[in-house]
N, C-alpha and C positions, 0 to 999 in steps of 0.2 A: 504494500500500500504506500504510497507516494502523495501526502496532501500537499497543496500549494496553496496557501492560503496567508491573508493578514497582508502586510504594507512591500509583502515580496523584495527584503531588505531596502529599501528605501529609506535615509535616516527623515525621520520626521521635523518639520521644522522648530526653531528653537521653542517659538511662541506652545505646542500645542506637545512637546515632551513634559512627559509625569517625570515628578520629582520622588526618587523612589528612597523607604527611612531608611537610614545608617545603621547597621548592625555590625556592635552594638551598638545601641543607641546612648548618644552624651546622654552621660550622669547628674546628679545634681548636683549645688556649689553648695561647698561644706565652709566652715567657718576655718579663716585665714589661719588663727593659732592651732588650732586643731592640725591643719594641713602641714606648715611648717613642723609642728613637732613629730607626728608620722614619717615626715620624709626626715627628719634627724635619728629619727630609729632606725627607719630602713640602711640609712647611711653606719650608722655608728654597729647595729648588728648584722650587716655586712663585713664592716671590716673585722667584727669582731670571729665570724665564719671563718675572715679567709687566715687569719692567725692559725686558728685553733687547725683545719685542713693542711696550713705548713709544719705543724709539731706534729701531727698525726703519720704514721707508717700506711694506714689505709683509708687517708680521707675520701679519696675519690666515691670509695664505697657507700661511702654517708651522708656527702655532700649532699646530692641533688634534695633527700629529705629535709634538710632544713632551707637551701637554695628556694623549693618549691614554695614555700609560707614568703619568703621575704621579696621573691619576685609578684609574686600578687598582690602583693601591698604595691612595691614599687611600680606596677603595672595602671592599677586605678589610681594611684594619685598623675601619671605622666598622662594616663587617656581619659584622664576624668570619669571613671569608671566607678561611683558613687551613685547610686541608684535612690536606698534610702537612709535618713539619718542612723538609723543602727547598723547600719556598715563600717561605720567608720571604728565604731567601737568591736566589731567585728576582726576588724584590720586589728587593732591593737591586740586582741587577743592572739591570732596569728604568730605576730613577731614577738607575743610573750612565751609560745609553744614552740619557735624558734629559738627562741634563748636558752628555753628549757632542752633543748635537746642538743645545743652546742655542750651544754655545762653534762649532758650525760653522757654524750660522746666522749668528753674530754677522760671521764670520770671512766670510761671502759664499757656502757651501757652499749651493745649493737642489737641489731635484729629488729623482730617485731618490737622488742620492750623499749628502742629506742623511738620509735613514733609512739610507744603509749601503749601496747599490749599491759594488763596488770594481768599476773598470773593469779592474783588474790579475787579478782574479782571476775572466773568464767563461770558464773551461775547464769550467765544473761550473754547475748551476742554483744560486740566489742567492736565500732567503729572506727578506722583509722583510717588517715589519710599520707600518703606517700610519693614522693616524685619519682620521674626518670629522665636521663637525657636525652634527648630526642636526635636520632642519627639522620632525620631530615635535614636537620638547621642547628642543633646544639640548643636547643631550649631546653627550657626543664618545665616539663608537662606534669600534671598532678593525677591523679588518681585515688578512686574511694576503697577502702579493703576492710570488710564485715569479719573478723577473725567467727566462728560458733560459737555456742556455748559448750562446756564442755571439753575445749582443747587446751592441751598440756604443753608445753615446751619439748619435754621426752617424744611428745610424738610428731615432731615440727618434720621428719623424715620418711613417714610413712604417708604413700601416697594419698591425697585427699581429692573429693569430688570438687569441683569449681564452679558457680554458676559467675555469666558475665553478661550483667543487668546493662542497658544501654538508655543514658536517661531520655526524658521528653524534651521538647523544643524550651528554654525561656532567654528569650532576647536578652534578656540582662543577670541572666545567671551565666557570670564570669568570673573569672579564678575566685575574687574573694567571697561572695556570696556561696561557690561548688563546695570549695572547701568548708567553711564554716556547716553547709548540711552535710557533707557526708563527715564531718569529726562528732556529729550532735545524733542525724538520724541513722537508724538500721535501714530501713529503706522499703518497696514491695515486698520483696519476700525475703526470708533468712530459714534457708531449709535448714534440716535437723543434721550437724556435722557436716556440713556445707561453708566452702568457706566462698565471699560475694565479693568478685570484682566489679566496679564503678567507675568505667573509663571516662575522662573530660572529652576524649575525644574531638579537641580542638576548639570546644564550644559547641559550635550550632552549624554546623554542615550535614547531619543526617548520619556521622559517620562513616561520611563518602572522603576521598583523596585522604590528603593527610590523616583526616580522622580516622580512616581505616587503616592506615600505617598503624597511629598511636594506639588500637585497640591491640593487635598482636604484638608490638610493644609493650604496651601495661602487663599482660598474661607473659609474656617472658624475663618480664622485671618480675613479677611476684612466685616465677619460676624460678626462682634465683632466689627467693627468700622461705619458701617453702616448697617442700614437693609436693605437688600437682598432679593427678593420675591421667595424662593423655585421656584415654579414652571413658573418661566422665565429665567432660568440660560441654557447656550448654552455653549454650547463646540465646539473651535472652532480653523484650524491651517492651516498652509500651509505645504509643503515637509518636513521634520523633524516634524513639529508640526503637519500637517497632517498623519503623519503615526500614532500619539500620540492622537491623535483624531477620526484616526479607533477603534484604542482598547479601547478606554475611553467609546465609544459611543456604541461596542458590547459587553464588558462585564457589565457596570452599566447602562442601556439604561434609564432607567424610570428614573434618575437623573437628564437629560436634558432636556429642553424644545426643542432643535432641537440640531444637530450636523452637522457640517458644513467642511468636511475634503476636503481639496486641493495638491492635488501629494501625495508626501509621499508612502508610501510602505505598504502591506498587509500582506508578509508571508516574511522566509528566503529562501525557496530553489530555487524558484523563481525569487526572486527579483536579486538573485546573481547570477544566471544562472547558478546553480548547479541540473539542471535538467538532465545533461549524465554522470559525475563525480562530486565527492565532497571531498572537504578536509579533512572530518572525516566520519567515517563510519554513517550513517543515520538508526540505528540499531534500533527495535522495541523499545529500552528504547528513543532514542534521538528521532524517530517519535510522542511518545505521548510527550514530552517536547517542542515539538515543540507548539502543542496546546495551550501552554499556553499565546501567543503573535500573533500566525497567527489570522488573521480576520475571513476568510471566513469558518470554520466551526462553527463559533457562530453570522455568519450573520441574522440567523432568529431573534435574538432580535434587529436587527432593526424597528420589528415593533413598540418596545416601545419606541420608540421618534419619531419626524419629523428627517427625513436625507434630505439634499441639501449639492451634493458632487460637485466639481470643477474641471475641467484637462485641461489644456492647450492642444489645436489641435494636436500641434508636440510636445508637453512635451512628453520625455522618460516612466514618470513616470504615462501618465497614465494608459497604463495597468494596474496598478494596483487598481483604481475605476472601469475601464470599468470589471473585472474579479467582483468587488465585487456586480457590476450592476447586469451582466448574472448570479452571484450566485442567487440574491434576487430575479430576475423572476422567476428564478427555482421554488422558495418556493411561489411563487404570490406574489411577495412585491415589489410595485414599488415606488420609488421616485425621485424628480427633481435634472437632472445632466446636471449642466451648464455646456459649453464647450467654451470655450475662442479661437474665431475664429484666425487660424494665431498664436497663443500665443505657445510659450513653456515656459520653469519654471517662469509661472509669470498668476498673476491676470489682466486682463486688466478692465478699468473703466467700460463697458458696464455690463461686467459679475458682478461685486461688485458690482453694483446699483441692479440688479435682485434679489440677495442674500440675500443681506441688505433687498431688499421691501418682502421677502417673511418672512424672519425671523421673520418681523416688525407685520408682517401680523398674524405669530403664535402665537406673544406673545401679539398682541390682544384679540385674542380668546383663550388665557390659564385661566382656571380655576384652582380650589383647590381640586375639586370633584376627590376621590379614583376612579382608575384605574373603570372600567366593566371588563375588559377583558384583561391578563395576557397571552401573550404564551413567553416560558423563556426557555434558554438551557444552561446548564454549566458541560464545563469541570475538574471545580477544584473550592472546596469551598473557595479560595480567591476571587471568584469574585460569590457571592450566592443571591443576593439579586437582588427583582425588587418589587418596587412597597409596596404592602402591602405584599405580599410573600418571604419567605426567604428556599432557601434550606439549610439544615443545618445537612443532611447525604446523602451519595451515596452508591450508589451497588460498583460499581468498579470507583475510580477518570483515568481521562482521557478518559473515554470511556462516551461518553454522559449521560446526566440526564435531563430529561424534564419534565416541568410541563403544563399546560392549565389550568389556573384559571381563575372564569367569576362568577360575582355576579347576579346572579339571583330576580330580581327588583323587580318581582312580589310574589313571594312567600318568597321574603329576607331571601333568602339562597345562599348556596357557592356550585357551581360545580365544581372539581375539577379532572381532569387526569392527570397521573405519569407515566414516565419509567425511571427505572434507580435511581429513590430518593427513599429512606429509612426513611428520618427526613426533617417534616416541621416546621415551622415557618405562626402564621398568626396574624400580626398586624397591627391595623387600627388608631391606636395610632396619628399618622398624620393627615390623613384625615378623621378620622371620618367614623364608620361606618353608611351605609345610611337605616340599615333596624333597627326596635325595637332594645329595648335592652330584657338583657335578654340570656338564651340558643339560639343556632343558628345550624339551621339543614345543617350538610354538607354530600355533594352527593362525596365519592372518590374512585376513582378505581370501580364504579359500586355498594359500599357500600356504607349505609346510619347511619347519627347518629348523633343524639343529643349533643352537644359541648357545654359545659359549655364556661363562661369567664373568664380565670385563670389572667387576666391584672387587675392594678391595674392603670394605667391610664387611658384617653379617649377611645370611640370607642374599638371593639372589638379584643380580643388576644388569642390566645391559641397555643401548642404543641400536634403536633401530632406525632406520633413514626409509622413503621411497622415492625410488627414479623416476622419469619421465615416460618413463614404460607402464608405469604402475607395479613394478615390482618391489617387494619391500625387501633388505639387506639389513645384514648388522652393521652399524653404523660406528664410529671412533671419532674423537669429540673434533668439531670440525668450527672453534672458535674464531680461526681467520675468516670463517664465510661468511660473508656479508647478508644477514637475512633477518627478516623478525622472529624475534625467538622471545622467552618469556622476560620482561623485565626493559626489555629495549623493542617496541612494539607499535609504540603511539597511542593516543593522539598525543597532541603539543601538552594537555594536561599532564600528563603520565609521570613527565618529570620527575611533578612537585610532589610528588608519594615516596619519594626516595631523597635521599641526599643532591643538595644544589649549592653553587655560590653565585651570585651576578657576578659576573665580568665588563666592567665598565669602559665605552672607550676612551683613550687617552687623548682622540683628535676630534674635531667635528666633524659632522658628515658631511657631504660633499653640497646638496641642497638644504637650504633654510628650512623649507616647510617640511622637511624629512626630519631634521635636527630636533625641532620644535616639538614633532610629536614625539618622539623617542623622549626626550627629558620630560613630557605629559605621562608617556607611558613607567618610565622608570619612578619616577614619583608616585604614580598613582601603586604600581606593582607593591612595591616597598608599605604603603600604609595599608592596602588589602592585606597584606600576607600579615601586617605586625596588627591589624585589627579583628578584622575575621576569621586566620589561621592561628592567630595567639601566638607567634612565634616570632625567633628572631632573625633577622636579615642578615646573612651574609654578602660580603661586597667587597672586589677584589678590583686595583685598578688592573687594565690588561697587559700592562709590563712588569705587573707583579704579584701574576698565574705565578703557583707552583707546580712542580711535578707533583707532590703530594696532592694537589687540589685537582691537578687532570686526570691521577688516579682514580681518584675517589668518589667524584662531584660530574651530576648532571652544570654540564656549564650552561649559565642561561647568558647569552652575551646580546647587549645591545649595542645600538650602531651601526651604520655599514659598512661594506667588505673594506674599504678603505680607512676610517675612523677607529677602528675597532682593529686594534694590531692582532689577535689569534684568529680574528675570522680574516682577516687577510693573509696570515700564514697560513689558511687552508682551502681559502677558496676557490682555487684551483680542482680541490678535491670532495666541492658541493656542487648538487644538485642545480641549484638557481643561480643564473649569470643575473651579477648586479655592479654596474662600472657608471661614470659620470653620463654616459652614454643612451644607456639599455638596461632593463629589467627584465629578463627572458626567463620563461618558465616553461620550458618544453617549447613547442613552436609558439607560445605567446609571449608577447611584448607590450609590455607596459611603460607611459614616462616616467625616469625616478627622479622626476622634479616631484610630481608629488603622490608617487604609490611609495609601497615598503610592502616586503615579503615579512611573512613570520613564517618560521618552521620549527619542526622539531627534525633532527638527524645522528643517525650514531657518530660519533665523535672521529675523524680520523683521524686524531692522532691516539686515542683509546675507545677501538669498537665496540667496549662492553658497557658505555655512557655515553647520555647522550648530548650534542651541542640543540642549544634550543635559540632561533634569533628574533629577538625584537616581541617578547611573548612572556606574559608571565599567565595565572589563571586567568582564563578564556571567561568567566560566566561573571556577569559586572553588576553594578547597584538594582540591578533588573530581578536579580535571583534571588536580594535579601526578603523578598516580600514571603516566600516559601522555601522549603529544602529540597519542594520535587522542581523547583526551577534551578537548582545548584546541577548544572549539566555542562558538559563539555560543549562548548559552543563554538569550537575548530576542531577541525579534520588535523593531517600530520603537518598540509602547508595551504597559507592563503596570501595574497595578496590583495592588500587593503589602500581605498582611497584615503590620505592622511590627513587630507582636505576638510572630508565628511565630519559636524560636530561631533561630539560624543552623545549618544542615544541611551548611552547606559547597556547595551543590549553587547554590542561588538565595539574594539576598540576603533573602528573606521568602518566604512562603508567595502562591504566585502566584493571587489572586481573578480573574483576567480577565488577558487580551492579546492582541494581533494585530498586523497590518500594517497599514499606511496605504492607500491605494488611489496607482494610478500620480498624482494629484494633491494628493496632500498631504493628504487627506481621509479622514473614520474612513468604514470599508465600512458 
């Protein structure tokens, strides 16, 4: 389906653009002495942190725990982030729980009991709050952690169930307000020996991009503080967190031991009621972009978890389970959807008790034993993986890829069917494989073949590749080839889910009206990310890139080929000719008096990162209004009029754009 509909990019004139709210949205103004003494705390127990971390042998370890209290202070007083007058008093208690936990650090206190674990008092479940560093940007993101009642320090080693609650939308629940509830409440639910993680998840993105980084962040920072039983971890949210809980639980299904989503939202076009007009054109490139957040055309991997979904009677919202129900009959998949009689956006206690006893019930009967049987669908190798399978090439991204994988008990071999992948992935590395060791015969596409085990860990591993024949081979890692594979994929968003630094250029660029917008663009890039990603900006000038930073770091560089010293040392080796001259993008030609290309491209001088140009997140003041508007709103590359006002919707009036082809090349 292909609609074409709304202002078919056209930027609307100034007079007759919506002025769309700031999210977050300014704070309120607190009293001057008040403000000045806050920032004298934040300042004096800072420096008193960074002391106590230089006398320490393992400060690194403990730091971000008390980092996370003292940057949330320091964050709302610099963004005005004061909502109501008990915040402020809020704030102070913060960097008093900061203080307290330098002087336990200092004192030898670690672990839980340094955020506040009391072993005296597990008669009752035990709220803490904890940071991490964030290997997108180096921030230190916060998180909520429900120790049970019941739990002993002796058993901090013995694997434990997980559930990971995913909260609701509130515009002005930022660091200080998340943190002060998750140190005070338990929250929805606190199962019995259940320990509850409370991801920030960035704030208010749905736990889409970075917030979905930070979510398998959180769970591997609290995997480092307790053990965690892999195969009892639940995903689990209500309306904002529940819409963040469809996509968690259809794109990595076999992660979870159930998924548990309540209200919340499934797709954009719908959910908005953009089903007879739309605000921007829904053009074959914005159709498959869409795919990469709607639910319901990656519902079949529901079969790889338990799903128990929630909707309130009169809740608005639930159309949007009862749609992803009627999907999953379609396919034959049926699972338990409690309905909260009389309720709209809310759980009522009948329904949470059933939920709770069914969860309880799964994660009785969870075992460690690999998958038997694998059916798996992906639109885009950032989400490739289930199980012991990993796809790790497509025919064409956005257009489905499936697999059917099913372990064969009796002859301990692998059956396997494919449409649409190109490159597998097969490791048992976790689980264990259950048949001999040794070569392992697998059945694919109708062909058969002997498979070596190219792993060097447990359980069985190997690559398979297929050629242009259609024949599939065992394949050996083939990192020089230039192709999308998991992690380096697109679109331009993809990036920002990973580690990045700006590269700034050190010249102007060659036209005025090109310059102009790039310093709009890097401006605006830089307060988006430090307001609605909560994080902090990296920013290097471009004669002083590191090799460490080109190892590491999605480079986002602005400028062009000439103003920008690394995109001029490679542009020889990109896709888009751009010279005083000509802007050529395959056989098109544009003037670059006033277009600009943005793209995303694997890096050449390191192909396993990507260079991204003139582009930060794609979805602008247009998307704050909802989370099912938080959508990638470029392909890998566009060329944009720089002319065109800002609409809030695109950063320029879009003359062309597309996808790259699965090798790196314009279609």
């Amino acid at each position: 389906m292909v609609i074409l509909l709304g202002n078919h990019g056209f930027a609307q004139p100034a007079a007759s653009r919506p002025v769309f709210k700031q999210l977050p949205p300014p704070g309120i103004e607190i009293d001057p002495q008040r403000r000045a003494a806050l920032q004298q705390r934040v300042e004096s127990i800072g420096e008193r942190l960074g002391r106590a971390v230089a006398e320490s042998d393992d400060g690194s370890l403990w730091r971000s725990d008390v980092d996370v209290l003292i940057r949330a202070v320091d964050l709302a007083l610099r963004q005005n982030l004061f909502f109501k007058p008990k915040e402020v008093d809020a704030a102070d208690r913060l960097l008093d729980e900061a203080a307290r936990r330098i002087a336990a650090a200092q004192s030898g206190t670690r672990g839980l009991q340094l955020i506040g674990f009391d072993p005296d008092a597990n008669d009752h479940p035990q709220p803490l709050v904890a940071g991490f560093v964030s290997r997108i940007d180096d921030s230190v993101q916060p998180y909520g952690i429900v120790v049970p009642a019941g739990f002993t320090l002796d058993r901090i080693d013995q694997p434990h169930r997980m559930d990971v609650w995913l909260h609701g939308r509130g515009d002005t629940k930022t660091e200080v307000p998340f943190l002060t509830e998750r140190m005070t409440k338990v929250g929805q639910y606190a199962p019995d020996d259940t320990f509850v993680l409370h991801p920030f998840g960035r704030h208010c993105n749905a736990f889409k991009f970075a917030g979905e980084t930070d979510v398998y962040e959180a769970i591997d920072d609290i995997d480092s503080r307790i053990a965690v039983d892999p195969s009892r971890v639940s995903i689990r949210g209500f309306s904002m967190g529940g819409a963040g809980c469809w996509h968690m639980a259809v794109h990595d299904p076999m992660r979870w031991l159930a998924a548990n989503p309540g209200a919340g939202f499934v797709d954009t076009i719908r959910y908005q009621g953009w089903t007879q007009s739309t605000p921007f054109p829904i053009t074959p490139t914005a159709e498959k972009l869409l795919r990469w957040y709607d639910v319901l055309p990656w519902t079949q991997n529901l079969r790889g978890t338990h799903t128990i979904a929630y909707s309130g009677e009169i809740d608005k919202q639930k159309m949007a389970a009862d749609r992803v129900v009627t999907r999953a009959k379609e396919l034959g998949l049926e699972f338990p959807y409690v309905i909260g009689a009389g309720m709209g956006h809310k759980i009522d206690p009948p329904s949470q008790q059933r939920i709770d006893a069914q969860i309880e019930q799964w994660a009785a009967e969870a075992g460690d034993e690999p998958e038997t049987e694998i059916d798996f669908v992906t639109y885009t190798l950032r989400y490739s993986r289930a199980g012991w399978l990993r796809v790790t090439g497509m025919r064409e991204h956005w257009t489905p890829a499936t697999v059917n994988a099913r372990i064969d008990n009796q002859s301990e071999s692998l059956r396997i069917a494919t449409d649409g992948v190109t490159h597998l992935e097969i490791d048992f590395s976790d689980s264990g494989w259950p048949g001999r060791r040794g070569a392992v015969e697998i059945e694919i596409d109708g062909q058969t073949y002997e498979v070596q085990d190219t792993g060097n860990l447990r359980g069985f591993q190997c690559e398979l590749a297929r050629d242009a024949s259609g024949e599939w081979t065992q394949a050996t890692d083939d990192d020089m080839t230039q192709r999308k594979r998991p992690g380096l994929q697109g679109p331009i968003d993809d990036a920002f889910c990973d580690r990045f630094v700006i590269v700034m250029p050190s010249r102007p660029a060659r036209h005025g009206q090109v310059q102009r917008w790039i310093d709009r663009e890097v401006e605006y890039f830089q307060k988006r990310w430090s307001r609605l990603m909560r994080g902090d900006v990296q920013v290097v000038l471009d004669r002083d890139l590191t090799d460490d930073q080109i190892e590491t770091c999605h480079l986002i560089c602005f400028g062009d080929f000439s103003s920008n010293r690394f995109l001029f040392n490679i542009s020889d080796r990109l896709p888009i000719q751009w010279t005083r001259e000509t802007l050529r993008v395959g056989e098109q030609s544009f003037d670059p008096v006033d277009h600009a290309p943005v793209f995303c491209y694997p890096n050449p001088v390191n192909p396993r990162r990507y260079v991204v140009v003139n582009s930060g997140l794609t979805f602008r003041e247009f998307s704050n209004v909802s989370n099912s508007r938080q959508i990638a709103m470029l392909p890998d590359w566009a060329v944009l009029d720089v002319t065109a006002p800002d609409d809030s919707i695109y950063a320029g009036e879009i003359k062309s754009q597309g996808f790259f082809d699965e090798t790196w090349k314009l279609k």
